[in-house]
C-alpha positions as CSV (number, residue, x, y, z in Angstrom):
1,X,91.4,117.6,88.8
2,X,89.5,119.8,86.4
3,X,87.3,118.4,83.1
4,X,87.0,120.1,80.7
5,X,83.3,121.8,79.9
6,X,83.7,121.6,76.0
7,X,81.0,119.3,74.6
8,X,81.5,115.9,73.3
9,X,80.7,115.0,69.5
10,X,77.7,112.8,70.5
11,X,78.4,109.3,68.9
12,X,81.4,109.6,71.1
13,X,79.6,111.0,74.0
14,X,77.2,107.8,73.8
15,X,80.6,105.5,73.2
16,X,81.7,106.8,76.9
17,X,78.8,106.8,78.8
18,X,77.8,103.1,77.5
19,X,81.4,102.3,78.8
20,X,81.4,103.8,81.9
21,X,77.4,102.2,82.4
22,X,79.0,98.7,81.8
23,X,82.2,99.3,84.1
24,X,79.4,99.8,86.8
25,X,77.3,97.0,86.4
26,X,80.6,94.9,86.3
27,X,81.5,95.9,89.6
28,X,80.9,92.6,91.6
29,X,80.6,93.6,95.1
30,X,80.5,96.7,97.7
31,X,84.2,96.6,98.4
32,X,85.1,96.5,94.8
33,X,82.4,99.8,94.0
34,X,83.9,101.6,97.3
35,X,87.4,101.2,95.9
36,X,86.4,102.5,92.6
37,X,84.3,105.1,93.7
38,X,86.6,106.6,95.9
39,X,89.1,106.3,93.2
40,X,87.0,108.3,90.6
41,X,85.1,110.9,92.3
42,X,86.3,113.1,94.5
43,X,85.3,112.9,98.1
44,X,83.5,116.2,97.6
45,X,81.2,114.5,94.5
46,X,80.6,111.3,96.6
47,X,79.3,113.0,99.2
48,X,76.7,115.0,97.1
49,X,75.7,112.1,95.3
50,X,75.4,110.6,98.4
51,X,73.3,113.3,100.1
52,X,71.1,113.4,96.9
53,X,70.5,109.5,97.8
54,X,70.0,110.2,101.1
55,X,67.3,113.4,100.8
56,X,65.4,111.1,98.2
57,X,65.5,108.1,101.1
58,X,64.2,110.6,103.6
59,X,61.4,112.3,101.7
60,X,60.0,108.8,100.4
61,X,60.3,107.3,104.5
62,X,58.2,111.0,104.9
63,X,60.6,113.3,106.7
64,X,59.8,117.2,106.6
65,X,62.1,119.8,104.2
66,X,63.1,121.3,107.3
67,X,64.3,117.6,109.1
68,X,66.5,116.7,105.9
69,X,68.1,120.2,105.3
70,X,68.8,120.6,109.0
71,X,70.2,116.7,109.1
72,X,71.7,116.5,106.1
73,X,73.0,120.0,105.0
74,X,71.3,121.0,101.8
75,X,69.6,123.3,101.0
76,X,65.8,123.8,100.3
77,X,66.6,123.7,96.1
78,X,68.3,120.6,96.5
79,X,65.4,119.0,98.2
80,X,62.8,120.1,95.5
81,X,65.1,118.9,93.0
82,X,65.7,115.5,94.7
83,X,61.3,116.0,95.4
84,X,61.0,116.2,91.7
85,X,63.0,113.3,91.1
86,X,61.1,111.0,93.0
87,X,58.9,110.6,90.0
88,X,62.2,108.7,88.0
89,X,62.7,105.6,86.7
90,X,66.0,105.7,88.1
91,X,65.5,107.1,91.8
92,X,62.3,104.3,91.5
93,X,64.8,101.6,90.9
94,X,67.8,102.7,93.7
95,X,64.7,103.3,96.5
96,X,63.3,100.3,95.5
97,X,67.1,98.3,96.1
98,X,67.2,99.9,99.0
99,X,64.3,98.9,100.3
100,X,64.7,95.8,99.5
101,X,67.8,95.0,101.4
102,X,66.3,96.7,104.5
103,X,63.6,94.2,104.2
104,X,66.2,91.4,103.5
105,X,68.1,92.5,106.6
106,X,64.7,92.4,108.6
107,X,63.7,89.2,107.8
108,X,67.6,87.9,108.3
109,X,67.5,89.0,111.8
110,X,64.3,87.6,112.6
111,X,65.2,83.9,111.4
112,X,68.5,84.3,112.9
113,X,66.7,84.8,116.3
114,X,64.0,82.6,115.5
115,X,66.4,79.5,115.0
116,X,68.6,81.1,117.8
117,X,71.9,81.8,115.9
């Protein structure tokens, strides 16, 4: 599927993009944003936005340019991109929700063995 590259007259731009933020944050659960993702982006596109996830994961937890190019297949400009990036309010915020249900799955398995369950 090819889209087209012409540029959008911006009201209508913003109209799109306000549409497609809200479909996303009305997505209620993983299964439901795995069926839509797969649906809407190629499996080519997942996967680099995936990877770009991934390398920004990696750098943060301190892994060296060579570790996550070798691991992850990207090259070094995709790495200093995703470096750059770092600084974001939106890599902040998906880092910070990942983190978060790392921790959450932690502490999970710690009561779970604690109450021995």
């Amino acid at each position: 599927m090819k889209v087209s590259g012409k540029t959008l007259n911006s009201s209508l731009k913003r109209e799109i993009q306000r549409m497609f933020v809200q479909l996303l944050a009305d997505l209620n659960n993983p299964e439901e944003t795995s069926t839509f993702l797969k649906d809407f982006f190629s499996e080519q596109e997942l996967e680099n936005l995936a990877k770009r996830l991934a390398v920004a994961y990696w750098l943060k937890k301190g892994r060296s340019y060579e570790n996550v190019k070798k691991n992850l297949k990207v090259s070094t400009a995709t790495i200093a991109n995703v470096q750059n990036l770092l600084k974001s309010k939106g890599f902040k915020l998906a880092l910070k929700k990942i983190e978060a249900e790392e921790w959450a799955e932690q502490w999970s398995k710690r009561i779970k063995k604690f109450v021995g369950k």
